[in-house]
N, C-alpha and C positions, 0 to 999 in steps of 0.2 A: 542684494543681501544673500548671504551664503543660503543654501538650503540644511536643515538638520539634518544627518546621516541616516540617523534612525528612526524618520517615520516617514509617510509619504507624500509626494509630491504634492504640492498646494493645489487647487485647484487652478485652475486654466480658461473655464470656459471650453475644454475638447470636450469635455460630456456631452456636449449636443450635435458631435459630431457624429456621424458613421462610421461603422467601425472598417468599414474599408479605407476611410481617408483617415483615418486614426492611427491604421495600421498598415499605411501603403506601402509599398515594397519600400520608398524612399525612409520612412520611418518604421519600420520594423527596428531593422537594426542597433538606431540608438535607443529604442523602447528595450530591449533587450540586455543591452551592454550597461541602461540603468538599471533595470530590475534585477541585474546581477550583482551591480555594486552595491544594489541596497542591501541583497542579502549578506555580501560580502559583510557589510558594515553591520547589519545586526548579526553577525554572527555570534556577538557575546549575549545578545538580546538570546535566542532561539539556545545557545549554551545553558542559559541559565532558567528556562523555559522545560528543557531536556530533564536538567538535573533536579529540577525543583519535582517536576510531575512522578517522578521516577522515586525519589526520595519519599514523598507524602504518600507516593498509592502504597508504601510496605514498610511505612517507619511505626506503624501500630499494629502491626503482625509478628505474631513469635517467629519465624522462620525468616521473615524481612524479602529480602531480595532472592532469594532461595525459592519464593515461589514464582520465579521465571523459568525454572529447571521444573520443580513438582509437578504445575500447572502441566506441560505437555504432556509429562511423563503418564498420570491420572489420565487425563483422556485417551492417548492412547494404548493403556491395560483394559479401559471401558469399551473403549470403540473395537478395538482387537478383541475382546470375548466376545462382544454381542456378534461382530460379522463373522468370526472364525471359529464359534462356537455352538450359539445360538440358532444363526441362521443359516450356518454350515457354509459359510464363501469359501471352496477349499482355494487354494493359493500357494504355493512354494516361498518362505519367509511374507506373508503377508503383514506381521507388526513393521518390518523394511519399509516395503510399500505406503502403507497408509502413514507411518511418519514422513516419509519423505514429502509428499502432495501436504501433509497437512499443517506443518510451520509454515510453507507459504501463504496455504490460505488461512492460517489465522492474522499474521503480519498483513493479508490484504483488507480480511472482513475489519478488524480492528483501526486500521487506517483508515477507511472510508468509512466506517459509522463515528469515526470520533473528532475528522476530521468535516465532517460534516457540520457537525456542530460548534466548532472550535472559532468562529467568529461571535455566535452567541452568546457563547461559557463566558468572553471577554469583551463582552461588550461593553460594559462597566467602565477596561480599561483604553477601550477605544472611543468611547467617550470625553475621556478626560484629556487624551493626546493623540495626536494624528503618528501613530505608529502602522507602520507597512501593513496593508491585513495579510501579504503572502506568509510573513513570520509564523503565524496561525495554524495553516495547513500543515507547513516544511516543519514545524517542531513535533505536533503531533503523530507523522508519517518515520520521523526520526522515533520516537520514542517506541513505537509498535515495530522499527527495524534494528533497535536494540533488545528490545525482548528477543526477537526472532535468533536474532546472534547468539544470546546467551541458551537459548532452548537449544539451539544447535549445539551447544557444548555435552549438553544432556543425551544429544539424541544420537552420540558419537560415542559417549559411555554405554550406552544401551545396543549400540549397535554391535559393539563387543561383544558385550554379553549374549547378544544374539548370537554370535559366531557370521554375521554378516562379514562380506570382502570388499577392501577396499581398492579401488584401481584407479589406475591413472585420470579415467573419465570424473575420478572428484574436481577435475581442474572445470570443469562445466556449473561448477557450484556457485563459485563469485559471477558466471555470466547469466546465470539464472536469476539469482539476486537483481544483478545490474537493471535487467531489462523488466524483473516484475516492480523494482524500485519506480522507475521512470513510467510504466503503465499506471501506475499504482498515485504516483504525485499527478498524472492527468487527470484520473477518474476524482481525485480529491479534491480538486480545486473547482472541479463542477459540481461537486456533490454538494460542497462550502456554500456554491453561491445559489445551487437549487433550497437551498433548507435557509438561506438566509432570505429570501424573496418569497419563499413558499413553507410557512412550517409543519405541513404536513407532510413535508419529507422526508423528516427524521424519522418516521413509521413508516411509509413508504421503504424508505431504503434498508431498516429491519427487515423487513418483509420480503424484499426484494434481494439481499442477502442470503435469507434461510435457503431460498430457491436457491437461489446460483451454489449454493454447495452441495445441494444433490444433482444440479445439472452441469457438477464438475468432475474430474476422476479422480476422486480425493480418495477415497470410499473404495472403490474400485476401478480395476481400469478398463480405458476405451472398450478393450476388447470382448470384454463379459458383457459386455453390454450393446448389440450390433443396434437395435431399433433404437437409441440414441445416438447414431453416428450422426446423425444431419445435426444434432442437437450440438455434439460435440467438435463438430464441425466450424463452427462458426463462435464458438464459446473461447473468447481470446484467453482467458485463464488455462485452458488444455494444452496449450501451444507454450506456458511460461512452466506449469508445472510439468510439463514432459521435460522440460531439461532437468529436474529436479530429481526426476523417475531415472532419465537415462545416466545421471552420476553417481547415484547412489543402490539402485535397484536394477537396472538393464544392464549398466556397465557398457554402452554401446554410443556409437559418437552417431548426433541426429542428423538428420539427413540436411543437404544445404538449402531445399525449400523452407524447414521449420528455423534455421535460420535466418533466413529471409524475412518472413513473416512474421517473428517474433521482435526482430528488429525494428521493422515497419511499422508494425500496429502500436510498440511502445513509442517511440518516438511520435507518431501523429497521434497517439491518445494524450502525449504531453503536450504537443501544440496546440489541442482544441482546448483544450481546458486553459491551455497559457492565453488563446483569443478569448472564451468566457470570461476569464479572472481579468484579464484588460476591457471587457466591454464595460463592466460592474464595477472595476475598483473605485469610483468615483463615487457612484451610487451605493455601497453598502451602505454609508453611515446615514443613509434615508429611513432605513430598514429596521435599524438599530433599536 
């Protein structure tokens, strides 16, 4: 009997498998080349998932979709007065700067706290039909990388008006995106299956967010800050958002180690999270 396109594989009996023999080099591959066609084929499912979430969160706001531009813009007039005002961070174009670092990291913080919980928001519907749970993650992570898109149109109007300069190094802009997308879809599919097995992780990872934005260089950079170099060191968000610094705000092409490594850690932060989300996909609806 055919399998239906759009939800997920029947059970098997591999549940109680290992996930090394689940996932042995001999079966990797077509574990992969389905879970692509799955999303392949829900891609009307997760279109209409996009469009829906996107529509309700600003069809009962006078400004509507308008406040994917405001929303940046507001924070950072606030953030740019208190640090360049208040607390005297002197800086050369520092409004530049903190935009720059800081649509990424709200496109991250906003992906993994929403995507966290995007298997229980639907539980409902994943109760009633066995629909893919990756659908869940992948919509929510698209939704917060269309904000980001649209805030970037804003932050390009404002950068004018700054009198900021644009150079050749904005072509580093799509490779910054590429690689925080793909870290970002790792870290969410763990985050999905930690809050669905444990739900004090949805606080947890509040929490656990607040931090991670002051021990990133959103705010300021590496350099004003030497006694957080270990800190920043190993903080894999510094390494996505320096490309974001160097196309907009350094103007300088980054060294071919931070290529390396930004490449590396995106990619195996998607693979851990693709073996989590295969150890669990069987087992969520236990949880449920």
């Amino acid at each position: 009997m055919p399998q239906p396109s759009l939800v997920s594989r029947v059970y098997t009996g591999e549940v109680h498998r290992s996930l090394a023999q689940r996932l042995s080099p001999l079966r990797w591959r077509r574990a992969i080349l389905e879970d692509i066609h799955q999303l392949v084929d829900a891609a009307p499912i997760i279109r209409e998932f996009v469009s829906t979430t996107l529509r309700v969160r600003y069809q009962t706001s006078v400004l509507g979709f308008l406040w994917t531009l405001v929303h940046p813009l507001l924070i950072l007039i606030i953030l740019s007065f208190v640090f360049s005002t208040i607390m005297r961070f002197e800086m050369d174009h520092y409004p530049v700067f903190l935009f720059s670092g800081l649509l990424p990291w709200q496109f991250f913080a906003v992906s993994i706290s929403t995507a966290s919980i995007s298997l229980l928001t639907n539980q409902g519907l994943v109760r009633k039909i066995r629909i893919y749970p990756m659908v869940f993650p992948v919509s929510t992570v698209i939704v917060a990388a269309v904000n980001m898109l649209f805030a970037m149109v804003a932050m390009f109007i404002l950068l004018m008006f700054l009198g900021a300069s644009i150079s050749v190094h904005l072509v580093l802009l799509p490779v910054g995106v590429a690689f925080l997308l793909v870290f970002t879809m790792g870290v969410a599919l763990i985050a999905m299956t930690l809050t669905t097995y444990f739900r004090d992780f949805e606080h947890i990872i509040g929490v656990f967010l607040q931090g991670l934005f002051f021990a990133s260089p959103v705010i300021y950079p590496a350099s004003a800050v030497p006694k957080l170099a270990p800190l920043l060191a190993v903080n894999p968000l510094s390494w996505f958002l320096a490309f974001f610094h160097h196309a907009l705000y350094l103007h300088t092409w980054p060294s071919p180690r931070l290529w390396i490594v930004a490449s590396a850690v995106s990619v195996v932060t998607l693979w851990i999270g693709y073996l989590v989300y295969k150890e669990y996909e069987h087992k969520y609806i236990f949880r449920l």
